[in-house]
C-alpha positions as CSV (number, residue, x, y, z in Angstrom):
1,X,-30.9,8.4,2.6
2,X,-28.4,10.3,4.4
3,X,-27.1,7.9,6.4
4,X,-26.4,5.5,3.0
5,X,-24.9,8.3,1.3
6,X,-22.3,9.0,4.1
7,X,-21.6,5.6,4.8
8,X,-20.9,5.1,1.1
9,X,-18.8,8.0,0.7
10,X,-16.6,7.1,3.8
11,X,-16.3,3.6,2.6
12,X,-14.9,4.6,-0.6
13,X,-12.4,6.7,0.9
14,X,-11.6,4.0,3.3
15,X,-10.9,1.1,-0.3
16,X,-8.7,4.1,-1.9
17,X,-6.6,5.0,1.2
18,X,-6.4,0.9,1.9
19,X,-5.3,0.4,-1.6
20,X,-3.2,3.3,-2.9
21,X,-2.5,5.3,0.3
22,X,-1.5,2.6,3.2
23,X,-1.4,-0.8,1.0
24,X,2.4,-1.4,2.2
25,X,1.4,-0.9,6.2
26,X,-2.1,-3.5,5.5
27,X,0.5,-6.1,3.6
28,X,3.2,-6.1,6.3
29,X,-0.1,-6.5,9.2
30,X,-1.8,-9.2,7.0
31,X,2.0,-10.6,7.1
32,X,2.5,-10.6,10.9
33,X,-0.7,-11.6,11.5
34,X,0.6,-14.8,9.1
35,X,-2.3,-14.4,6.7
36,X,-1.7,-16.2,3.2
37,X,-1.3,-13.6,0.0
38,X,-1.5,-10.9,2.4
39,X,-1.4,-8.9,-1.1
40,X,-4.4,-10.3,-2.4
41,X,-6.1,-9.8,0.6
42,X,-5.3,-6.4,0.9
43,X,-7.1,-6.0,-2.5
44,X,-9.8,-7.6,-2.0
45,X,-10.7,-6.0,1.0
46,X,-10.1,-2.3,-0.4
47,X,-12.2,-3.6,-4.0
48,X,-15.0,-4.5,-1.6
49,X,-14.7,-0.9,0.5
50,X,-15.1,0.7,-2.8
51,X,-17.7,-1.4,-4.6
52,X,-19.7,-1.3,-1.6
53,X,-19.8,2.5,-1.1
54,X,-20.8,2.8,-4.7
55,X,-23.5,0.6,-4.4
56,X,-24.6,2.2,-0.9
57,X,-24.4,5.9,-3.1
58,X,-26.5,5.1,-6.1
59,X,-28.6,2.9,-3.4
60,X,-28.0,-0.5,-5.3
61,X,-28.9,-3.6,-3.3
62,X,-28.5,-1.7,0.0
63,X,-29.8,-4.3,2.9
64,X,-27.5,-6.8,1.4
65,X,-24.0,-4.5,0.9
66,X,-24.9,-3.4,4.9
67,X,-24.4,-6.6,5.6
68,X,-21.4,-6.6,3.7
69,X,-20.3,-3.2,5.2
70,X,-21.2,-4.6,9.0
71,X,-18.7,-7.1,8.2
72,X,-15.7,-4.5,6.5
73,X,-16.5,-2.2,9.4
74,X,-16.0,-4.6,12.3
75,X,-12.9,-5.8,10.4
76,X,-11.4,-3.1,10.4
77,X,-12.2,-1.9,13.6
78,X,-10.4,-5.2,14.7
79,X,-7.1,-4.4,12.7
80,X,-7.6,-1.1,13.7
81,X,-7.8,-1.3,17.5
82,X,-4.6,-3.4,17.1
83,X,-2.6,-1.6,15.1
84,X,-3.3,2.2,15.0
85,X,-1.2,3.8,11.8
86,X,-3.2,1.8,9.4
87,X,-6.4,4.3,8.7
88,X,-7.0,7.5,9.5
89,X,-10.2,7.2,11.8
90,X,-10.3,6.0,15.5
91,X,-11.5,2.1,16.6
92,X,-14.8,3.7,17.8
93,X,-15.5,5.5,14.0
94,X,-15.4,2.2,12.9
95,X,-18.1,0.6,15.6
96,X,-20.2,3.6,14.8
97,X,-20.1,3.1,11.1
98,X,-20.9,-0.5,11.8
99,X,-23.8,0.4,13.8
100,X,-25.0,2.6,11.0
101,X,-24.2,-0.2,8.3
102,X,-26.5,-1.9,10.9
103,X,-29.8,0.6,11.2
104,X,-29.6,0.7,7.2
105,X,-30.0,-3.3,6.8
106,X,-33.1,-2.9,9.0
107,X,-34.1,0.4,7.7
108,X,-33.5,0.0,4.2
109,X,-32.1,2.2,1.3
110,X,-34.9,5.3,1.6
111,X,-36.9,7.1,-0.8
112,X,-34.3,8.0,-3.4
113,X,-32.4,4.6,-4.3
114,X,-32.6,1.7,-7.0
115,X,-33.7,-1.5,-5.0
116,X,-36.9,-2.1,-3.0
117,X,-36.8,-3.3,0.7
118,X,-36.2,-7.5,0.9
C-alpha cells in the first residue's frame, strides 16, 4: 500500500511538472528527436502521469496502470538520461520507480484499494 501510494503521488507530480512546469523543454526534445505533434505528445504523456497516479492512490485497477507506469517510467528514464534539464529527478529515480511500478504488478494493490488481484 505504501509503495502504490508513493509511486502515485510521484507520478502525479511528474504529469504536472511535464505539463505546466517544463512543457516548452519536452516540446522542443519531442521536436529534435523529430517526433510528430510533439505538443500532443507532450500531453498525452503528462494526462497519463496524472491519471495513473490517481488511480495507483485510490488503488483503482493497480496491476494494469503498473504496467502502464513500467512503461511512463522507463520512458522517461530514456528522455531523461539523454537530456538532463527536463525533470527534476536523476535517470536512476526513474529505473527505481520502474522497478517498483514492477513489484506492484506482481504484488498487487494491498489491503486498502478498490480492485481485486487479476
Amino acid at each position: 500500500m505504501i509503495l502504490r501510494i508513493s509511486l502515485g503521488i510521484i507520478l502525479i507530480g511528474i504529469g504536472i511538472t511535464s505539463i505546466f512546469e517544463k512543457r516548452e523543454l519536452f516540446k522542443a526534445y519531442f521536436i529534435s528527436q523529430k517526433f510528430p505533434y510533439a505538443n500532443i505528445v507532450v500531453w498525452i504523456f503528462g494526462i497519463a502521469e496524472i491519471i495513473s497516479g490517481v488511480f495507483l492512490i485510490i488503488g483503482l485497477s493497480t496491476q494494469i496502470v503498473a504496467i502502464i507506469a513500467v512503461f511512463l517510467l522507463l520512458n522517461i528514464y530514456s528522455f531523461e538520461s539523454r537530456d538532463d534539464r527536463l525533470l527534476p529527478y536523476t535517470p536512476s529515480t526513474y529505473l527505481i520507480l520502474s522497478i517498483v511500478a514492477l513489484s506492484l504488478l506482481f504484488s498487487g494493490a494491498g489491503f486498502f484499494a478498490i480492485d481485486l488481484p487479476l
